[in-house]
Residue frames relative to the residue before (quaternion, step in Angstrom):
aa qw qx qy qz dx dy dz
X 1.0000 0.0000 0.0000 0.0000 0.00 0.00 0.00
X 0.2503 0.7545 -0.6051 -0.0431 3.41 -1.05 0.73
X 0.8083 -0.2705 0.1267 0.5073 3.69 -1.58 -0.24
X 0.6286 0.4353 -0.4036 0.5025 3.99 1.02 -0.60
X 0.5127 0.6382 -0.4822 0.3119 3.53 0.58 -0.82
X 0.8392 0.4258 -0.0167 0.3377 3.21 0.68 -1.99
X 0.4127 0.5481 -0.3687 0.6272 3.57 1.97 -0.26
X 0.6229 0.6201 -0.3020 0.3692 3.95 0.92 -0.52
X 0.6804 0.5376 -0.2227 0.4454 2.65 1.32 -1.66
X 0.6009 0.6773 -0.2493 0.3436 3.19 0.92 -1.53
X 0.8370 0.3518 -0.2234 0.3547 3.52 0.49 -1.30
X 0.5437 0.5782 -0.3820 0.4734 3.13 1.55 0.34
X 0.4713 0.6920 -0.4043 0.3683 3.45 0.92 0.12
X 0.3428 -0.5587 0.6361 0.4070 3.51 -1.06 -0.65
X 0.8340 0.1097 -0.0624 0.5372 3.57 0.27 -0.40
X 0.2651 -0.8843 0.3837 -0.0225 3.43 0.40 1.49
X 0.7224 0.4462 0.0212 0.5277 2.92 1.58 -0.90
X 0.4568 0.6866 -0.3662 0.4311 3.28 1.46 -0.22
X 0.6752 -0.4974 0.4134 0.3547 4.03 -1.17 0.74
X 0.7084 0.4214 -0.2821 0.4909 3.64 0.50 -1.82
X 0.6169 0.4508 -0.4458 0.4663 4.20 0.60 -0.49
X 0.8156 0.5024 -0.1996 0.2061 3.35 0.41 -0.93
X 0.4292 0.5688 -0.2209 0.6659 2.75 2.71 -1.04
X 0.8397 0.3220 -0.3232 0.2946 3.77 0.38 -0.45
X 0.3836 0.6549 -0.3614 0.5417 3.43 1.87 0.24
X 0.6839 0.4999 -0.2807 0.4513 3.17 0.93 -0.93
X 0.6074 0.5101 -0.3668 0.4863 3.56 0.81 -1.19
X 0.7487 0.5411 -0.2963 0.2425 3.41 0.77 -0.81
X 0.3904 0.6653 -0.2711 0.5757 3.20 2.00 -1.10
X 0.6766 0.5622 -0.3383 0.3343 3.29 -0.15 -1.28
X 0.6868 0.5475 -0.1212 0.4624 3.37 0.65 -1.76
X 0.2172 0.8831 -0.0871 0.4066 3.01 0.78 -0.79
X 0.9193 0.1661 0.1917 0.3008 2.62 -1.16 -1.92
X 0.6164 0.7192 -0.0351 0.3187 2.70 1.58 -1.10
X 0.7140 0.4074 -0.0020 0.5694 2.55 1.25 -1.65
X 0.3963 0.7231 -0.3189 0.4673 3.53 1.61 -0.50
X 0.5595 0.7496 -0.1698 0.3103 3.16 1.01 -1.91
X 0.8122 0.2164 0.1277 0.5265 2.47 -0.44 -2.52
X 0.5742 0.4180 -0.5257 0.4682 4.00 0.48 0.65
X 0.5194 0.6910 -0.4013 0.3029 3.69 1.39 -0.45
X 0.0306 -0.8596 0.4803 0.1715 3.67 -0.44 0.52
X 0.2162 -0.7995 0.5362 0.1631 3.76 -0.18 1.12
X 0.5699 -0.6223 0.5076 0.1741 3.53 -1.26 1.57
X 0.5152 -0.5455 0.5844 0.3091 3.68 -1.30 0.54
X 0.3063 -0.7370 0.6024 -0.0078 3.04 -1.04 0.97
X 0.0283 0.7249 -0.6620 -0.1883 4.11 -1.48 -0.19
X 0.8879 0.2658 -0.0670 0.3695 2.96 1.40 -0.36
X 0.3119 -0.5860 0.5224 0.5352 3.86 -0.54 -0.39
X 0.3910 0.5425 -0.5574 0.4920 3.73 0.15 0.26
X 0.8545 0.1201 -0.1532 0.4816 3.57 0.01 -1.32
X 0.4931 0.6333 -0.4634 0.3755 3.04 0.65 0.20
X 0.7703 0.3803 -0.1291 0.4953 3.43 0.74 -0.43
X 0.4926 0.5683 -0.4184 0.5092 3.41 2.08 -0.23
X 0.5439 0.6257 -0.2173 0.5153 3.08 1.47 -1.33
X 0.7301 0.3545 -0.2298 0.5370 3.96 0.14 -0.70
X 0.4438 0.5330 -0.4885 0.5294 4.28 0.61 -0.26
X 0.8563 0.3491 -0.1254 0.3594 2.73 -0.26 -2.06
X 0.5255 0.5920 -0.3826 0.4764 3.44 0.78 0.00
X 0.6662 0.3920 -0.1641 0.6128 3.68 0.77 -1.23
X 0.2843 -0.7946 0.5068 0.1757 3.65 0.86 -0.15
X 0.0863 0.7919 -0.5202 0.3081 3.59 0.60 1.78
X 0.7519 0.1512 -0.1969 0.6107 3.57 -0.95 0.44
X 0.6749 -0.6001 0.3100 0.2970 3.76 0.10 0.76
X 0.4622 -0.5194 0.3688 0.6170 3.24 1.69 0.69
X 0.4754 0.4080 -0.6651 0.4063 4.55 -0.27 0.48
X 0.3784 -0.6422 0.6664 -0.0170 2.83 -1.42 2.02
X 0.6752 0.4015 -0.4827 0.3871 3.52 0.68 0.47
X 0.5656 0.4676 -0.4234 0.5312 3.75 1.46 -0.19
X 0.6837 0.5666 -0.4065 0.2150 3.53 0.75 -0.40
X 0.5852 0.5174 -0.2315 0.5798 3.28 1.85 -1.13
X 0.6056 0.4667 -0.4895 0.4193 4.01 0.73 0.10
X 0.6600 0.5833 -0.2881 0.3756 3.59 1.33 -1.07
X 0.8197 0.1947 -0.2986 0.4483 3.03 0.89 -0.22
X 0.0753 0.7056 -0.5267 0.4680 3.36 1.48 0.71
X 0.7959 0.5625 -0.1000 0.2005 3.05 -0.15 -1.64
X 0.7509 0.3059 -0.2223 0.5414 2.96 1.32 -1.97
X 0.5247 0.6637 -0.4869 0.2171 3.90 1.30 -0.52
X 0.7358 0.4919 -0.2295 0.4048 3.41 1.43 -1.26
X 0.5115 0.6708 -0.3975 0.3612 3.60 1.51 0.22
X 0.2801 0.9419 -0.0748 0.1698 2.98 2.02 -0.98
């Protein structure tokens, strides 16, 4: 579910704008998210180094090149 999903959802209504649509988009968003969440699986870690190699590459930064990711945060560790 995202912000087009729900602008979709919306214009299919009769009252697009109305609290109960917007309260029940929400419930849905919510859910969602949730479930996003708790399907998320977070990598072992030893470090903040990998941590954060581990968290990039998650978020899928630098086009997913594991060699820009481990310089970027190179970088921010030695700004530190």
């Amino acid at each position: 579910m995202n912000t087009e999903r729900i602008k979709e959802i919306q214009k299919e209504t009769a009252y697009p704008d109305s609290i109960s649509v917007q309260q029940a988009l929400l419930k849905v968003w919510n859910e969602c998210e949730q479930e996003r969440v708790k399907n998320c699986s977070i990598p072992a870690v030893s470090s903040q180094r990998e941590l954060l190699i581990a968290f990039a590459d998650a978020i899928n930064v630098c086009d997913g090149d594991k060699r820009k990711i481990r310089k970027l945060v190179d970088i921010y560790l030695k700004s530190k």
